[in-house]
N, C-alpha and C positions, 0 to 999 in steps of 0.2 A: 406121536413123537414123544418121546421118555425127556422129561425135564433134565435137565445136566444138574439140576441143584439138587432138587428134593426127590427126585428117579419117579413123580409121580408120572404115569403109563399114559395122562392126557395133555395134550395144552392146546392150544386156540389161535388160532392165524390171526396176526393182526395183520399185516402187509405182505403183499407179492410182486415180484419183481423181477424180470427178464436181465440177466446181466450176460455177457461175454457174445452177444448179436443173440440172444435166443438161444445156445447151446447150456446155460444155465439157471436155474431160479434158486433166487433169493427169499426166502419166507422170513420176517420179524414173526417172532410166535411171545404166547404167554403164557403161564404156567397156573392151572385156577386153584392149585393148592397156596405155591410157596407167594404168586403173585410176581415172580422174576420174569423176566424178560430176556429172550436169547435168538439167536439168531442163524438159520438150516439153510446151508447151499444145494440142490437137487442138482446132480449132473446125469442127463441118459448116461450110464454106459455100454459101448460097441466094443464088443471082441469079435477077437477073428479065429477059429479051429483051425488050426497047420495041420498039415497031412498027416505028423505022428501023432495029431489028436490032443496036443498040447494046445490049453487057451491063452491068450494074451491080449492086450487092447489093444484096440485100433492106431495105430501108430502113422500120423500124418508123413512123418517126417519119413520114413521108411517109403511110404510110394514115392515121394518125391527122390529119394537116393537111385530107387531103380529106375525111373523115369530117365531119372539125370545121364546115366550110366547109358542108356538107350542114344540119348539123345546129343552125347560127347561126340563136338566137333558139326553140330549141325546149327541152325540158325534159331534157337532156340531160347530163349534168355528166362531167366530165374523167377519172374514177375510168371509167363505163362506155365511154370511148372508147379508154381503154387495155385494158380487158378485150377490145371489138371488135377491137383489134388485135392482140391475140393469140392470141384465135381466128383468125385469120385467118391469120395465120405458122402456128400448128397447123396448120388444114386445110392449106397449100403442102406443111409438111413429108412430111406425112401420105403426100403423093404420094408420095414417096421419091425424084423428079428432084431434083437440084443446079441445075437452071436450068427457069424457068416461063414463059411468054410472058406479058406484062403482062396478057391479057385476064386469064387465070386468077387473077389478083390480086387484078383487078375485078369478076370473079364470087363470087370468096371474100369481098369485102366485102357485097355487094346482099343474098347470103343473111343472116346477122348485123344487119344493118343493118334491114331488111325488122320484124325480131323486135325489133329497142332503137325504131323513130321512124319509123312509115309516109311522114310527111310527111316525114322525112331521107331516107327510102329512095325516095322519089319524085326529088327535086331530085338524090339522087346516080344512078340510074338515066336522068333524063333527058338529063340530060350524057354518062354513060356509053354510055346506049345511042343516044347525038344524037338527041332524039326532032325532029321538024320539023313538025309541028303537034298540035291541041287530038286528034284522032282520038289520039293515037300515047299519049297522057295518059290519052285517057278509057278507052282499051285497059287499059293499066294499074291505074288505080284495079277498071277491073271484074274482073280479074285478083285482085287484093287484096279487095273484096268477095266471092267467089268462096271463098276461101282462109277467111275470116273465117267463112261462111256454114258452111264444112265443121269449119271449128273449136268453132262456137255447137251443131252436130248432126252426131258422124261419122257418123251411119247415112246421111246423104242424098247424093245423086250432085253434082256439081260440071257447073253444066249443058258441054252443049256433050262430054259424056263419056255412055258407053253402060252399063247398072247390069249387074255379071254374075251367073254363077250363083253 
């Protein structure tokens, strides 16, 4: 790290330190030319590729808008949409890439979503995945019945699947 005084090219950690829950570090460093003392914040940062290939960071607040928007007029309150969003920042980091393409952002939501608000999880998949008619809908929900069905009995097969030994 380049001294801010004297631009020499070295200095020497004196302390480190977890600030903002672990999203970033604090280092006291020192400089062994001028002998000053300064102080380096490390933030990962997460961007996201958009389809037109334009990068931008990771913007919490943005899942949470579409979320919301999904989830207008359902039983849903603001506390568990900030939780969905950051499950969702979890699972990206989780990858360990510094840049995600937007779908992955959109699959990180559908899953979380899918578990808080079937009916949010519907209206946000149907956008997400452009459905273009009632077939593309009714696929879905039977998907989600499906799911349910295996949930109410794990012993039983999920049709459409072959049972093993």
């Amino acid at each position: 790290m380049r001294c801010p005084f004297c631009h020499n090219a070295d200095s020497r950690v004196i302390d480190s330190r977890e600030a903002d829950e672990g999203a970033t570090t604090r280092r006291r460093r020192s400089c062994p030319t001028c002998n000053r003392r300064f102080t380096t914040v490390e933030e990962a940062v997460l961007a996201v590729v958009k389809r037109s290939g334009v990068s931008e960071p990771f913007n919490r607040t943005k899942v949470v808008a579409g979320v919301r928007r999904a989830c207008q007029g359902r039983p849903v309150d603001e506390d568990q949409l900030q939780m969905l969003a950051q499950q969702v920042e979890d699972t990206i980091r989780a990858t360990g890439a510094a840049e995600v393409p937007s779908h992955e952002v959109g699959l990180a939501i559908l899953r979380p979503l899918r578990e808080l608000d079937e009916v949010a999880y519907l209206r946000f998949a149907s956008v997400y995945r452009s459905f273009t008619s009632v077939a593309d809908f009714e696929k879905e929900i039977a998907e989600l019945k499906a799911r349910q069905s295996v949930a109410a009995d794990p012993n039983s097969v999920p049709a459409g699947t072959v049972a093993g030994p």
